[in-house]
Structure formats: structure tokens, C-alpha cells
C-alpha positions as CSV (number, residue, x, y, z in Angstrom):
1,X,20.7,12.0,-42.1
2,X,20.3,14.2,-39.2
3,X,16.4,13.3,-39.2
4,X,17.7,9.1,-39.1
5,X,20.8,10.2,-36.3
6,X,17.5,12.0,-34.0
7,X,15.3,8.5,-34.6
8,X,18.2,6.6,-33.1
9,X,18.8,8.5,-30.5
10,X,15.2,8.5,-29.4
11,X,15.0,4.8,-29.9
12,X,17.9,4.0,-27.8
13,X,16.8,6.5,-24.9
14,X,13.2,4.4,-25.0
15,X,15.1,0.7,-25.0
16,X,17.4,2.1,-22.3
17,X,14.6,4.0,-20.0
18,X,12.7,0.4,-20.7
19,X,15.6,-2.0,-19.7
20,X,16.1,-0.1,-16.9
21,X,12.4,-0.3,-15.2
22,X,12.3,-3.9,-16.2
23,X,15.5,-4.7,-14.1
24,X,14.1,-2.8,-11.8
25,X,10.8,-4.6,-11.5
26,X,13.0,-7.8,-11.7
27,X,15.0,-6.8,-8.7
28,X,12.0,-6.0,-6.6
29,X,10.4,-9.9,-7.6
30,X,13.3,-11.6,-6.2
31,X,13.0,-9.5,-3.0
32,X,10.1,-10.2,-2.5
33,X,10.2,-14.3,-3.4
34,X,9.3,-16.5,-0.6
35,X,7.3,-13.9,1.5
36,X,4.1,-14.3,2.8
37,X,1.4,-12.3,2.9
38,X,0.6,-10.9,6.3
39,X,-2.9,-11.8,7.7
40,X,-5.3,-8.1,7.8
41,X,-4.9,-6.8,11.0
42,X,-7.9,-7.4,13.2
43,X,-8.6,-3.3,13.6
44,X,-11.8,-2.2,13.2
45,X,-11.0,0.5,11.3
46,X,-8.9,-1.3,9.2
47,X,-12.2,-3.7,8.0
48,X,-13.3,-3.5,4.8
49,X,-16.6,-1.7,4.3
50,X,-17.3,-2.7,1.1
51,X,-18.7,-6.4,-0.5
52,X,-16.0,-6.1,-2.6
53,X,-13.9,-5.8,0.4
54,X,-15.2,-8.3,2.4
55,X,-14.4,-11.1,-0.6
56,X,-11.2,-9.9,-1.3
57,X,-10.0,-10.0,2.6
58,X,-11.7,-13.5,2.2
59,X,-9.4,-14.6,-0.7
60,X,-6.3,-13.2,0.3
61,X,-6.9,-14.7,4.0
62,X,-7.3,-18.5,1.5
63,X,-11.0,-18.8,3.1
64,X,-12.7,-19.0,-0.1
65,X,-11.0,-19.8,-3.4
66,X,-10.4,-17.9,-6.6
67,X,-13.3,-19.4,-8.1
68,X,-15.9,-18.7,-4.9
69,X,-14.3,-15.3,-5.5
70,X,-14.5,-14.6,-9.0
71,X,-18.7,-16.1,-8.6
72,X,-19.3,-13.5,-5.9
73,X,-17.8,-10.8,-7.8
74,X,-20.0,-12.0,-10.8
75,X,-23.1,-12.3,-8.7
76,X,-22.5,-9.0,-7.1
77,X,-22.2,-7.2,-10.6
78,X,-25.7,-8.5,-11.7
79,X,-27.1,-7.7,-9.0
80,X,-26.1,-4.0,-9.3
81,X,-27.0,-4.0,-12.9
82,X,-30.1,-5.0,-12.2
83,X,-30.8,-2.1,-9.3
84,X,-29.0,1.0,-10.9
85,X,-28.9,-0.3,-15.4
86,X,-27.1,2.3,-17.0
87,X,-28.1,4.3,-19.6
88,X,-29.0,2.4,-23.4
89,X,-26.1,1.9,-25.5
90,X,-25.7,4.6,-28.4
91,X,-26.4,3.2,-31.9
């Protein structure tokens, strides 16, 4: 009985911890509902120095699309397979 009373408890503390974060996470959507995302600032420090960078600045800024993105990305992982392959998979 006191073993069933302990599971209860610890079930309701989860649910509760989990409704909580997911109101939470609610609350912070509909803050953030109908706002743009700001341009990148045109700092040069602030420029990413990184491929991956440079297409994600790109999609974010709509000058390519998800799929031009998502080709790159592709692309750009072959490519570094083929010049640094990892080691063989264990049998």
C-alpha cells in the first residue's frame, strides 16, 4: 500500500512538473506569434565563417529555399565523407 501511495505520488509530481513546462512553452509560442525574424546584422564579426553558416544565413534571410538548403547541406556532407571517411564500421 505504501509502495502504490509512493508510485502516485511520483506520477503526479512528473504529470504536474510536465504540464507546467508545456504551458510554459505554450505561453512563450503565443509571444512570439506574428514576429519576424530580424535580418543578420551586417557586422563583420558577426558573419558566419562556416559553409554551414553561410547556407543557413542564406535560408533564414529567404535567398535560397529549404530545398536549395537541404541539397547544399547534402552535397557538403559527401564531400567531407569523401575527404576525411571515418573509420570501417565494427562487425
Amino acid at each position: 500500500m505504501i509502495a502504490f501511495a509512493v508510485l502516485l505520488a511520483a506520477g503526479l509530481i512528473v504529470a504536474w512538473a510536465t504540464w507546467a513546462d508545456a504551458r510554459h512553452v505554450h505561453h512563450d509560442l503565443r509571444e512570439r506569434r506574428g514576429r519576424r525574424i530580424s535580418p543578420p546584422p551586417d557586422n563583420p564579426k558577426a558573419r558566419p565563417q562556416s559553409l554551414e553558416g553561410v547556407l543557413t544565413q542564406q535560408l533564414l534571410s529567404a535567398e535560397i529555399t529549404r530545398g536549395q538548403y537541404q541539397q547544399a547541406m547534402t552535397a557538403a556532407a559527401l564531400r567531407e565523407a569523401v575527404r576525411h571517411p571515418g573509420p570501417p564500421p565494427l562487425p
